[in-house]
N, CA, C and O atoms as a GROMACS GRO file, in nm:
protein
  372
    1UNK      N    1   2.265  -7.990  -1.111
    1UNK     CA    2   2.180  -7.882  -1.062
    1UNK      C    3   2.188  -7.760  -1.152
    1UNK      O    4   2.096  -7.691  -1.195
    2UNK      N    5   2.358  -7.746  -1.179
    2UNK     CA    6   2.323  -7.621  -1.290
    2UNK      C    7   2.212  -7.612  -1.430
    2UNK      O    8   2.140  -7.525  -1.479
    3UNK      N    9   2.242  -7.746  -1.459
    3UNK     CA   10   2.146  -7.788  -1.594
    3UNK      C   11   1.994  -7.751  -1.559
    3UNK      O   12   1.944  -7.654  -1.615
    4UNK      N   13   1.921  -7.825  -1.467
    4UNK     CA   14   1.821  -7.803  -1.416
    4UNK      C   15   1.779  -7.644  -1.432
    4UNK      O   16   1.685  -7.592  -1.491
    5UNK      N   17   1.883  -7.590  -1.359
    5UNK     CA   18   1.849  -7.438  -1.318
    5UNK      C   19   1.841  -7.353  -1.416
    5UNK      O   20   1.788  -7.242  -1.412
    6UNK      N   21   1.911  -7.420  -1.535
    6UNK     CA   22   1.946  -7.342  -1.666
    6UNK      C   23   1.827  -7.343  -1.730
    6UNK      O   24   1.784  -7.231  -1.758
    7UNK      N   25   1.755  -7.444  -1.765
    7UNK     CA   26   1.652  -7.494  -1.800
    7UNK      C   27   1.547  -7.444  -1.763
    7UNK      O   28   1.450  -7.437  -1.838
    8UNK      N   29   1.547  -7.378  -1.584
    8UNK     CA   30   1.431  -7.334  -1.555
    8UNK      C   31   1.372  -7.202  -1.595
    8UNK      O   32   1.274  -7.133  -1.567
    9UNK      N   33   1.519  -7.195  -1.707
    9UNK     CA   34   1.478  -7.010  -1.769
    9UNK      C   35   1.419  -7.019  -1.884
    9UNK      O   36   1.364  -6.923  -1.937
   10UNK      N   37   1.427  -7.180  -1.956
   10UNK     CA   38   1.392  -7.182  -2.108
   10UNK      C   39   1.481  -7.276  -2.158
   10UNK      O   40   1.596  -7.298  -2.122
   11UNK      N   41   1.401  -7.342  -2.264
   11UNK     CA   42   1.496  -7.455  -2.361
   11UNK      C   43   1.602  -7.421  -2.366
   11UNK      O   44   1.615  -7.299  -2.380
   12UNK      N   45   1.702  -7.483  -2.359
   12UNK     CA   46   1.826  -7.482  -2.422
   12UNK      C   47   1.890  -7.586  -2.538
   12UNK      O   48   1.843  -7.700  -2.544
   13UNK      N   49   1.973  -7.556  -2.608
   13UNK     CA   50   2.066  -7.664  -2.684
   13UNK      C   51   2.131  -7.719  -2.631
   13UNK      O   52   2.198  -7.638  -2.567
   14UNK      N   53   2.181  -7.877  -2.596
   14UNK     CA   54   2.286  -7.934  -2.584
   14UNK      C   55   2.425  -7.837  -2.544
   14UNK      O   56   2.466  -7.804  -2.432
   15UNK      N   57   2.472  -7.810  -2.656
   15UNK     CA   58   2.607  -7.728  -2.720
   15UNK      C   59   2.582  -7.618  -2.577
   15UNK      O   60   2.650  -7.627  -2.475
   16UNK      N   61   2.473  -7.518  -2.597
   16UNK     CA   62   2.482  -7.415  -2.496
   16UNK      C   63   2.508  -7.424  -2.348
   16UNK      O   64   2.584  -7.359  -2.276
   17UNK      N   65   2.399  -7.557  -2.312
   17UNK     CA   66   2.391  -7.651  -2.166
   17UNK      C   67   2.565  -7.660  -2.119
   17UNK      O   68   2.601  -7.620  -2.008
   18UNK      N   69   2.640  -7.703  -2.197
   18UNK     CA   70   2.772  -7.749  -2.201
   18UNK      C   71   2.878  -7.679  -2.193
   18UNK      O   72   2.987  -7.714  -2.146
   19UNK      N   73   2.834  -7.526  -2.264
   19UNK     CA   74   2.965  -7.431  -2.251
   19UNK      C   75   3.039  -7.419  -2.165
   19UNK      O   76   3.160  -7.414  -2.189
   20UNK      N   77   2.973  -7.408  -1.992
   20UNK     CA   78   3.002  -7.337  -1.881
   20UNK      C   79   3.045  -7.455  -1.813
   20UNK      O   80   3.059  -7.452  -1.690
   21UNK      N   81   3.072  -7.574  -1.888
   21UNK     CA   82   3.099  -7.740  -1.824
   21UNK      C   83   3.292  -7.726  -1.916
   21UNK      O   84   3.333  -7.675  -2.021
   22UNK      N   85   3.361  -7.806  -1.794
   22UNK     CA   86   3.467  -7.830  -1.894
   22UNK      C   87   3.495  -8.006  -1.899
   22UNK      O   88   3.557  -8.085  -1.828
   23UNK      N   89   3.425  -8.013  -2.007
   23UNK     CA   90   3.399  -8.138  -2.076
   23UNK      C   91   3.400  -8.167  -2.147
   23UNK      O   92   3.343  -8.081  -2.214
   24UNK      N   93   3.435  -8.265  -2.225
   24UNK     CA   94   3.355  -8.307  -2.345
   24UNK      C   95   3.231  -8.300  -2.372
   24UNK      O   96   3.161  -8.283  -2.272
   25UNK      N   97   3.163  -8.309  -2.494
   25UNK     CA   98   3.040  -8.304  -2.558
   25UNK      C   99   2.977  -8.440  -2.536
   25UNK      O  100   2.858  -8.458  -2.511
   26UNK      N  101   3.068  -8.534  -2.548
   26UNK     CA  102   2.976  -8.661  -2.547
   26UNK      C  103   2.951  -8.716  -2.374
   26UNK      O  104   2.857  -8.778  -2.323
   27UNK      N  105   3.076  -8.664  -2.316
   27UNK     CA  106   3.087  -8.705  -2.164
   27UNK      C  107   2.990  -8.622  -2.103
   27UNK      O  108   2.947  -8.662  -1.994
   28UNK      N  109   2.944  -8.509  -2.151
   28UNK     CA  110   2.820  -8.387  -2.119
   28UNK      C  111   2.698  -8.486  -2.142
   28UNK      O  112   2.623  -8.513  -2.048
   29UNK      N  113   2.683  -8.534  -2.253
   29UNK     CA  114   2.537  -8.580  -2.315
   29UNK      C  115   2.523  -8.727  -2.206
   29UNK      O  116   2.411  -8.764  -2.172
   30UNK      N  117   2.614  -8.780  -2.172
   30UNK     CA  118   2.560  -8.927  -2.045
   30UNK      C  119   2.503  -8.849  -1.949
   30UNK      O  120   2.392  -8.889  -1.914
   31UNK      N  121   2.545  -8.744  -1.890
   31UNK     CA  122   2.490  -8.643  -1.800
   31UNK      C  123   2.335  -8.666  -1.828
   31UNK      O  124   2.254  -8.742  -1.775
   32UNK      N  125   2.320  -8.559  -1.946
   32UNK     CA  126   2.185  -8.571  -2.038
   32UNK      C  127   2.078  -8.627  -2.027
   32UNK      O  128   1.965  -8.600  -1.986
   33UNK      N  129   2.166  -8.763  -2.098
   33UNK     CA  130   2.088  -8.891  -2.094
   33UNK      C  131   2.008  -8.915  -1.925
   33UNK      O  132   1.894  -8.962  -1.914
   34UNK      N  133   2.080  -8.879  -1.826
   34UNK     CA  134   2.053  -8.934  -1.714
   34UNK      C  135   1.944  -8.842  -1.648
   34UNK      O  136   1.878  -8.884  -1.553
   35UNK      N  137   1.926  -8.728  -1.693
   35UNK     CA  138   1.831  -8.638  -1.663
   35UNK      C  139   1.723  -8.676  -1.790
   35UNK      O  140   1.605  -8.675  -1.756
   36UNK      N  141   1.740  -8.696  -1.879
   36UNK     CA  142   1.614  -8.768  -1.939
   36UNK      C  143   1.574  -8.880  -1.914
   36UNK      O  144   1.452  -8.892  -1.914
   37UNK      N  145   1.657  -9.001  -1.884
   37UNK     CA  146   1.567  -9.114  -1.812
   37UNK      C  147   1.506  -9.087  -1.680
   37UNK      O  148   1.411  -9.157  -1.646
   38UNK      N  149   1.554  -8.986  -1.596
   38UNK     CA  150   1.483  -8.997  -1.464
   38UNK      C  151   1.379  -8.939  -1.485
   38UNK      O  152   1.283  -8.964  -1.411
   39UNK      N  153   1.366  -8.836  -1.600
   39UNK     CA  154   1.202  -8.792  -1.659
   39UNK      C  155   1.209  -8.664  -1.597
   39UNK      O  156   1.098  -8.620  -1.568
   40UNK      N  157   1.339  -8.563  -1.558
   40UNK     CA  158   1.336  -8.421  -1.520
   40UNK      C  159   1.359  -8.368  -1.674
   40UNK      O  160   1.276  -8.278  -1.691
   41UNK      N  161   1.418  -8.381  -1.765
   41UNK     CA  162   1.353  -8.334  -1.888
   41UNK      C  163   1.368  -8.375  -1.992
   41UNK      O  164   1.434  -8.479  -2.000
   42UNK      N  165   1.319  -8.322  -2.103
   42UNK     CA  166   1.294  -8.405  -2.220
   42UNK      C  167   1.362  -8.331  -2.327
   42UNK      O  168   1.357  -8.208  -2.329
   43UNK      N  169   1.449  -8.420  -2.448
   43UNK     CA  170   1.551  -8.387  -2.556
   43UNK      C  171   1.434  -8.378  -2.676
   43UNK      O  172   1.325  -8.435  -2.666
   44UNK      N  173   1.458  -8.325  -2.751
   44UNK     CA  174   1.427  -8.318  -2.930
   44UNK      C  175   1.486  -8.283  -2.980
   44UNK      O  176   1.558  -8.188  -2.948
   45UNK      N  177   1.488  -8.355  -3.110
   45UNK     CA  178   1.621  -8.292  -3.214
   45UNK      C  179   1.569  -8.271  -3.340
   45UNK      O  180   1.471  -8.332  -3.380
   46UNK      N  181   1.628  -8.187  -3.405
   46UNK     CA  182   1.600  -8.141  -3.503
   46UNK      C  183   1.719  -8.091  -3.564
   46UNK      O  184   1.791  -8.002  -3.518
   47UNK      N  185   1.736  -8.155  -3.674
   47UNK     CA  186   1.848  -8.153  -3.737
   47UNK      C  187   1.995  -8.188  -3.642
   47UNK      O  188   2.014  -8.297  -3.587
   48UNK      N  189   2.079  -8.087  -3.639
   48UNK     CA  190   2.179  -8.135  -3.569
   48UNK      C  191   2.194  -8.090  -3.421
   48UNK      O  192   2.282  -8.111  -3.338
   49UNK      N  193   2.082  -8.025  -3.418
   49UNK     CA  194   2.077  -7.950  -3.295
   49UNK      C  195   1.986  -8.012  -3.182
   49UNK      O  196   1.868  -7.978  -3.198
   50UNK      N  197   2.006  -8.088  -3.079
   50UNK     CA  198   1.905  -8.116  -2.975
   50UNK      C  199   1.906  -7.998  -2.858
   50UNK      O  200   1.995  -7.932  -2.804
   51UNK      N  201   1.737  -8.006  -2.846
   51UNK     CA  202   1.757  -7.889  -2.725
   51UNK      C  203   1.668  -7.981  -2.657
   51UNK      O  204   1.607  -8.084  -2.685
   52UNK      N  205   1.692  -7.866  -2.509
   52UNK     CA  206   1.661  -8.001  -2.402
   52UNK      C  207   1.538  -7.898  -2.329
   52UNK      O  208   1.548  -7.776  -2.347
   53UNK      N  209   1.439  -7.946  -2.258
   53UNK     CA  210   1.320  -7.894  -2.170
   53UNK      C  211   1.317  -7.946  -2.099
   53UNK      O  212   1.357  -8.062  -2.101
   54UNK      N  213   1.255  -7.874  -1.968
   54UNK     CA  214   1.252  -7.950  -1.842
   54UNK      C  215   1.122  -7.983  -1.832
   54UNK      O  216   1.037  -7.926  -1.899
   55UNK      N  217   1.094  -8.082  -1.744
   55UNK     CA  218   0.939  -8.144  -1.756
   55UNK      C  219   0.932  -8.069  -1.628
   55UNK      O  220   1.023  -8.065  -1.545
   56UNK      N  221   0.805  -8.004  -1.615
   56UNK     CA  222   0.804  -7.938  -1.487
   56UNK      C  223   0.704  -7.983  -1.385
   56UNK      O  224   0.671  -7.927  -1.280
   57UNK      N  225   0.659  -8.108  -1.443
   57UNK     CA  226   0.547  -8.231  -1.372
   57UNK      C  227   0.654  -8.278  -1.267
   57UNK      O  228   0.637  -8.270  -1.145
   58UNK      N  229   0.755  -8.321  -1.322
   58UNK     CA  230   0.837  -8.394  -1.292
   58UNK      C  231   0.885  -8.320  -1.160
   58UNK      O  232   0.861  -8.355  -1.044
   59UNK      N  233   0.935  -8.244  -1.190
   59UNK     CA  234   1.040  -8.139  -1.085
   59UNK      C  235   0.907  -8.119  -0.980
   59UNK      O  236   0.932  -8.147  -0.863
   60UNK      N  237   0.746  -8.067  -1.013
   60UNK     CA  238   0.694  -8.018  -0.876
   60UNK      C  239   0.682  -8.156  -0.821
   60UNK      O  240   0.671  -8.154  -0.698
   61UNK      N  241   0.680  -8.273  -0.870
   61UNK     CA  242   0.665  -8.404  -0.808
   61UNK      C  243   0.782  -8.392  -0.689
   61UNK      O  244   0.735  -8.383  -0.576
   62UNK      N  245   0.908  -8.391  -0.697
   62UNK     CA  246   1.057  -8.365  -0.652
   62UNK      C  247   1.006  -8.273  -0.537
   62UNK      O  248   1.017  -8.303  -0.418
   63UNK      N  249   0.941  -8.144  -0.588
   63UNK     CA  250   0.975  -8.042  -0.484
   63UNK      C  251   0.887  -8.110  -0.370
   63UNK      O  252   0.926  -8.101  -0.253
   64UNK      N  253   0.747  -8.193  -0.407
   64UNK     CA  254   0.661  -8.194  -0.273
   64UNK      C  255   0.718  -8.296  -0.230
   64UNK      O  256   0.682  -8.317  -0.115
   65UNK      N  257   0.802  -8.384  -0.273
   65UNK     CA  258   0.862  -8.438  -0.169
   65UNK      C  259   0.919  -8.410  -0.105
   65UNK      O  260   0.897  -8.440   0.012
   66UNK      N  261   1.070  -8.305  -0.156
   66UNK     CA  262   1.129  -8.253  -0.090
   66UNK      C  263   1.084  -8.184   0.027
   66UNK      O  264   1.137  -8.191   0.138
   67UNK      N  265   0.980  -8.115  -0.006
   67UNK     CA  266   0.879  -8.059   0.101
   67UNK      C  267   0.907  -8.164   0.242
   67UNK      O  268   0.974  -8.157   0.344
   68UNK      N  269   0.819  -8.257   0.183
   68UNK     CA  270   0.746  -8.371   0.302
   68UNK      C  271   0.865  -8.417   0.375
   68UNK      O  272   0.857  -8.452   0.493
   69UNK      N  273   0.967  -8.417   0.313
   69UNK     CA  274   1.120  -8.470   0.394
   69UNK      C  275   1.131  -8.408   0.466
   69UNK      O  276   1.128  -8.439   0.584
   70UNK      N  277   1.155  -8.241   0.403
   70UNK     CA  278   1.194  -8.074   0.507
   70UNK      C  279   1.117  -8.094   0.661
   70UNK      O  280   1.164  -8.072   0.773
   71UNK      N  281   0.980  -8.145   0.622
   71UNK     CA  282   0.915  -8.163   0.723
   71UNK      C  283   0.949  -8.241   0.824
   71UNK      O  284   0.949  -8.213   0.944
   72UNK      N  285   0.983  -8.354   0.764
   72UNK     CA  286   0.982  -8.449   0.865
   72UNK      C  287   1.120  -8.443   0.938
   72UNK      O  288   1.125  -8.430   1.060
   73UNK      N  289   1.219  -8.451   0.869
   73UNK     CA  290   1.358  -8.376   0.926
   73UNK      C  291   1.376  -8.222   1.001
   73UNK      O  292   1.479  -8.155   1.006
   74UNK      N  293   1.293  -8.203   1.034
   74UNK     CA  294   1.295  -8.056   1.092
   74UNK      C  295   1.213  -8.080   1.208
   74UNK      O  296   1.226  -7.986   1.286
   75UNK      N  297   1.130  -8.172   1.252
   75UNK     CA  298   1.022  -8.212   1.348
   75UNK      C  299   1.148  -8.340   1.387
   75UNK      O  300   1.180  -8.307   1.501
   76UNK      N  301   1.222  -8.450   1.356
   76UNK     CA  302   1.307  -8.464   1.432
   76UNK      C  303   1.427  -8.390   1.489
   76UNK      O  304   1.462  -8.424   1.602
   77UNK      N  305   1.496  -8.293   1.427
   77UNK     CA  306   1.598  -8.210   1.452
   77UNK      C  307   1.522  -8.130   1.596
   77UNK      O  308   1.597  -8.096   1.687
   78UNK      N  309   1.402  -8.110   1.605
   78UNK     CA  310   1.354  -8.033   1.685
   78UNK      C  311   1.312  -8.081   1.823
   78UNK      O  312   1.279  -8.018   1.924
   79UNK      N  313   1.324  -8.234   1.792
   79UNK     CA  314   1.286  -8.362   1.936
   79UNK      C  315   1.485  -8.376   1.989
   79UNK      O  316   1.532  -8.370   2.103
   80UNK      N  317   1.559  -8.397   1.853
   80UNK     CA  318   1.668  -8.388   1.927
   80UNK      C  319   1.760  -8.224   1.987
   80UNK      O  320   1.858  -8.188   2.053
   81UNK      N  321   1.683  -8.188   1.936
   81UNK     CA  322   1.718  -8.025   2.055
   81UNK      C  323   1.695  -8.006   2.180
   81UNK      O  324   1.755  -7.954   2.274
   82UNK      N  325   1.564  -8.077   2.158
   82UNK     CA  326   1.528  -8.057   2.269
   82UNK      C  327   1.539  -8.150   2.377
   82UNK      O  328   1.501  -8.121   2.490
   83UNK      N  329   1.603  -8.292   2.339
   83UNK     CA  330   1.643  -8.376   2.432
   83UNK      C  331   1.791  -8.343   2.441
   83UNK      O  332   1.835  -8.426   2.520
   84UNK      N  333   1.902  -8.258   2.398
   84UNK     CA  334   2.018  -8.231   2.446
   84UNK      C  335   2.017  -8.150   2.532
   84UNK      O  336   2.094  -8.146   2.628
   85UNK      N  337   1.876  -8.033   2.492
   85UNK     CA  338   1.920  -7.939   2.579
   85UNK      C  339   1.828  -7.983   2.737
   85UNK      O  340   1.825  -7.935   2.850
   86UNK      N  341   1.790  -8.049   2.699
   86UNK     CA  342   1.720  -8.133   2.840
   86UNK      C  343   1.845  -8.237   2.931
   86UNK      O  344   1.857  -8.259   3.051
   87UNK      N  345   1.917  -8.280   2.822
   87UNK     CA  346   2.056  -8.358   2.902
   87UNK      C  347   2.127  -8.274   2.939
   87UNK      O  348   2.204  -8.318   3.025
   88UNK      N  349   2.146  -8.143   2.910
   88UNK     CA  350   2.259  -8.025   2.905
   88UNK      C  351   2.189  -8.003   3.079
   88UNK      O  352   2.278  -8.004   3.163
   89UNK      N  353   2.116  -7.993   3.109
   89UNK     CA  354   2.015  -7.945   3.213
   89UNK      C  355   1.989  -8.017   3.336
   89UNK      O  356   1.966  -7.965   3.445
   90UNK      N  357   1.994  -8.144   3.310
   90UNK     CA  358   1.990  -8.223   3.444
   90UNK      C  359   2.167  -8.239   3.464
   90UNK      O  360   2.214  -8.276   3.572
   91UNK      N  361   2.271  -8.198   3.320
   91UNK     CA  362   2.421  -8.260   3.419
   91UNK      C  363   2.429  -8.114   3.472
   91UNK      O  364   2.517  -8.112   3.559
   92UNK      N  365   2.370  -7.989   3.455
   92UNK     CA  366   2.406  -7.885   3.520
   92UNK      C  367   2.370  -7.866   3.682
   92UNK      O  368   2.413  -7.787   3.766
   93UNK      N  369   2.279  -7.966   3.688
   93UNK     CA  370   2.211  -7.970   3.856
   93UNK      C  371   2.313  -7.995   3.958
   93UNK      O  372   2.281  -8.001   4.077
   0.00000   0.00000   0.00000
């Protein structure tokens, strides 16, 4: 999530992505790798330096789902409220 978030300010390098990680460089980059195959962002390199971008297709794809979940988990949370506090109510009789 930090990577992501880092990203959402502007390209970064590899090297920079990594500072605030206490890791290795190469044990950082499987990280990487795994946010570039799922297609949240994309590496280029140039010379020795890869910097990384976030695909931001990708991420609003993520958010409207996330959305549609929020939804739907919040419309059950709201059937089971209201059937406790309906059980809470008939043992009070």
């Amino acid at each position: 999530r930090a990577v992501i978030a880092r990203l959402g300010r502007g390209s970064a390098s590899v090297t920079d992505l990594a500072k605030p990680f206490e890791m290795a460089l190469p044990s950082f980059m499987k990280h990487i790798r795994q946010l570039e195959d799922s297609g949240l962002i994309r590496t280029r390199k140039q010379g020795r330096v890869r910097t990384c971008t976030i695909e931001e297709d990708k991420l609003g794809m993520v958010d409207l789902w996330l959305k549609d979940q929020r939804t739907i988990w919040e419309s059950r949370l709201d059937r089971l409220e209201a059937f406790a506090m309906k059980s809470m109510e008939e043992r009070t009789r």
